[in-house]
N, C-alpha and C positions, 0 to 999 in steps of 0.2 A: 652866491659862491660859484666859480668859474674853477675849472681844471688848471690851472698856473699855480709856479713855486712862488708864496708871498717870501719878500726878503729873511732873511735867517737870523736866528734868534740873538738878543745880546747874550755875550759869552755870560752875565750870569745866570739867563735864564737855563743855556744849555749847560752849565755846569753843574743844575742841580739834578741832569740826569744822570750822570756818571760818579760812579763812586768815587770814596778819597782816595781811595788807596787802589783804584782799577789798574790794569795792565790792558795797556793797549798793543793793539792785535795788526800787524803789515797787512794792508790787505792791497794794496796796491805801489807800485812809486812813490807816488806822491799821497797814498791816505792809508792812515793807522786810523783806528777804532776802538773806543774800549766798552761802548756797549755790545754783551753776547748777541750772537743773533741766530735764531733756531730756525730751522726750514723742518716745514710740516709735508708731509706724503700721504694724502690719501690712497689707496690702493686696495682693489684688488681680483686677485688673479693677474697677479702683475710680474709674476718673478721673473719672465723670460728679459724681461724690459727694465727692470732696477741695475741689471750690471749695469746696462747705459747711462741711466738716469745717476747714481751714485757717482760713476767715474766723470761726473761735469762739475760735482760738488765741490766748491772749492775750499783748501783744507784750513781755513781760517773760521769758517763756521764755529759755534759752540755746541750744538747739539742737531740729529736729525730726529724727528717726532714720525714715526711710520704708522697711520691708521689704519689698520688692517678688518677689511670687512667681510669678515667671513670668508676666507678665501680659501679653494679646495688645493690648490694645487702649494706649493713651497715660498709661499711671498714671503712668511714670516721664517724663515729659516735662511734663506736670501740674502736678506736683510740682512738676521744678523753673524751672518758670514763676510759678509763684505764689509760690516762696519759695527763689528763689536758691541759699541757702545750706543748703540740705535738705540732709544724708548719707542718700545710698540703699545700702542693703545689697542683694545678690542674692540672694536664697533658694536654697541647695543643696538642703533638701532640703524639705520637705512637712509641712504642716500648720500651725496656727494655732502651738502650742507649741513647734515648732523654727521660727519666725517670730520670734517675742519672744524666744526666747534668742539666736538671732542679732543682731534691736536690741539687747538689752540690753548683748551683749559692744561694742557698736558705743559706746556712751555716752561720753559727757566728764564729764555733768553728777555732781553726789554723788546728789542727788535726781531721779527716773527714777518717771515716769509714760506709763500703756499705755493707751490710746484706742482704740477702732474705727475702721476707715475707711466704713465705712457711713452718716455722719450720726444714728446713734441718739443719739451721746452730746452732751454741752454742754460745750467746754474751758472754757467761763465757768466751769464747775466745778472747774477745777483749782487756784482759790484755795482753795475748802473742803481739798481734798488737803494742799496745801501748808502751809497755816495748821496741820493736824493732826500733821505731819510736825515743823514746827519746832517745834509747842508742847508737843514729847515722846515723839510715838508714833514706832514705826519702820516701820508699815507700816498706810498709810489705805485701808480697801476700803469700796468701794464697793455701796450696799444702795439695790434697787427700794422695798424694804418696811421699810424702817427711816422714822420720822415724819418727812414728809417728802419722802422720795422717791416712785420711780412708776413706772410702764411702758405704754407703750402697746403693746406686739410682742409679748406674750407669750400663746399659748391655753392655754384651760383646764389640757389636759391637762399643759404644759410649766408654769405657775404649781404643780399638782399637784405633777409630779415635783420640782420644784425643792426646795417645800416639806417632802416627803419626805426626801429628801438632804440638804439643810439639818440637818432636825433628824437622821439620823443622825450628820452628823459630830459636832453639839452632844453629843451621848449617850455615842459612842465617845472623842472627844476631850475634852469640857470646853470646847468654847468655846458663844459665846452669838449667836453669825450669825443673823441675819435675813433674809441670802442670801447661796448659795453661787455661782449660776454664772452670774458676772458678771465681765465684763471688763475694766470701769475702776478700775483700783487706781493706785495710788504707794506708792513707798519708798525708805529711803535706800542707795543704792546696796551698802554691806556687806553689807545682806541677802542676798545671791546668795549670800555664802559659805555661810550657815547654813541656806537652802534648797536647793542644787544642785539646778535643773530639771533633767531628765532625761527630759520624756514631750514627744510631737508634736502631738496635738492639741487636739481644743476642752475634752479634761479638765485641761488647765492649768492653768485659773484655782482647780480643786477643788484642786489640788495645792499650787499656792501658797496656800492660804488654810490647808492643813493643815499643812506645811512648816513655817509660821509659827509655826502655837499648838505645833507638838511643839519648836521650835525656844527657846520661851520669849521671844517680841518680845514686844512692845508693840501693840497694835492698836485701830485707832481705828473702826467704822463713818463713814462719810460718804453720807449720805442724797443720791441721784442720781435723777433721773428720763430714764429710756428712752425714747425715741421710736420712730417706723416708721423701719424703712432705706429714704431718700429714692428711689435706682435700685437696681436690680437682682434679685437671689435671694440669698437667705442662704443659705451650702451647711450649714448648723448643719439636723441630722437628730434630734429630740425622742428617740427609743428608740434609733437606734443610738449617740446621743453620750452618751444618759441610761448605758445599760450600760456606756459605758466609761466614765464620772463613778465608775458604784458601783464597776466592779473595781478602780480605784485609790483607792477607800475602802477596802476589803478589803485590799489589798494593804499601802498604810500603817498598817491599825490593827495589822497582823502583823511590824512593822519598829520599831526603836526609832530615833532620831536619827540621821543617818546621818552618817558621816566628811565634813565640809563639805570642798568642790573649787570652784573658780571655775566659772560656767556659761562653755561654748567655745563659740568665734563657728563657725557653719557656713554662711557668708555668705561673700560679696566686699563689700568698701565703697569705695564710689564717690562 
């Protein structure tokens, strides 16, 4: 399994995603939509930085999912100040990975995209995702170094290790990534079955990305450009998160498919 969109589905197979009676949604010129699609927000101490993040969302979404992890200062007031109708989840428990699987269990939408709250990313970009999602693939990730995209936050040394990592999963797995440890993905929500998350931190995104190719989707690249995060500190530690990236390389290349389970909310939704 390689990082390319295989051709798109016959129109009956994609008709059995979309309800009878859906309303489909303008989201660009040329593309209407009629599966929901939810954007998940892990955060926190994030509130100086959601005005930004929110005003990129664009208003065709159907829900935003805000993870709030214990946070001291007004994230979850923020929130839902600027968008009403936000679902906050409460984080039970720690880290970026049991973050997102608590949104993700929180979801309505079919279609489920994961954004930073830090301002790095562009929701303007979550037409690329979507466009990629309905025109076949099952799961759009997101690349610094794919033509196109870009980064502004990343040093030397973490551009290094990335690209290390990268190419070993390339090597062990068969896929063809141009980056691995990156945040902003989407997919359609059955994916969860045939990845079952299972890890807490910022080696998530490695996880999902291999999950994938061993899983047999579909996977598209979507060229993103990173920004600086607008306030605060990023708690993302280059060598201590790089060694936990590689032990769950190691770990899945010694595992075959694993028995798919639904990912469990370990949240409160509010």
């Amino acid at each position: 399994m390689s990082s390319f969109l295989r051709p798109a589905e016959t129109e009956q197979k994609s008709a059995a995603r979309i309800p009878a009676q859906a309303q489909y949604r303008p989201v660009s010129s040329h593309l209407a939509i009629a599966p929901p699609v939810s954007v998940v927000i892990p955060a926190m101490n994030e509130a100086e930085n959601l005005p930004y993040v929110f005003k990129t969302l664009p208003d065709w979404i159907h829900e935003v999912v805000l993870v709030d992890g214990n946070s001291t200062d007004d994230t979850v007031q923020v929130a839902r100040d600027l968008r009403p109708d936000v679902t906050v989840v409460k984080q039970r428990g720690k880290g970026k990975g049991d973050a997102l699987i608590s949104g993700f269990a929180a979801c309505t939408g079919e279609i489920i995209v994961m954004i930073d709250a830090d301002g790095s990313a562009d929701g303007g970009e979550i037409v690329s995702y979507v466009s990629a999602l309905v025109g076949g693939a099952d799961f759009a990730k997101g690349s610094r170094f794919a033509n196109g995209g870009g980064t502004d936050d990343m040093t030397p040394i973490r551009k290094l290790g990335n690209r290390v990592l990268t190419t070993l999963v390339n090597t062990k797995f068969g896929a063809r990534y141009t980056d691995l440890c990156y945040g902003y993905n989407a997919f359609w929500r059955h994916c969860l079955d045939e990845i079952a998350l299972d890890c807490a931190g910022f080696e998530v995104e490695t996880l999902m990305n291999i999950r994938v190719v061993k899983a047999g989707l579909r996977v598209q690249e979507i060229p993103s450009h990173e920004y600086n995060r607008i306030h605060g500190v990023s708690n993302l530690r280059a060598v201590r998160d790089g060694i936990r990236v590689l032990k769950v390389i190691l770990r899945e290349r010694g595992t075959r498919k694993r028995a798919v389970r639904p990912a469990m909310i370990t949240g409160e939704v509010s």
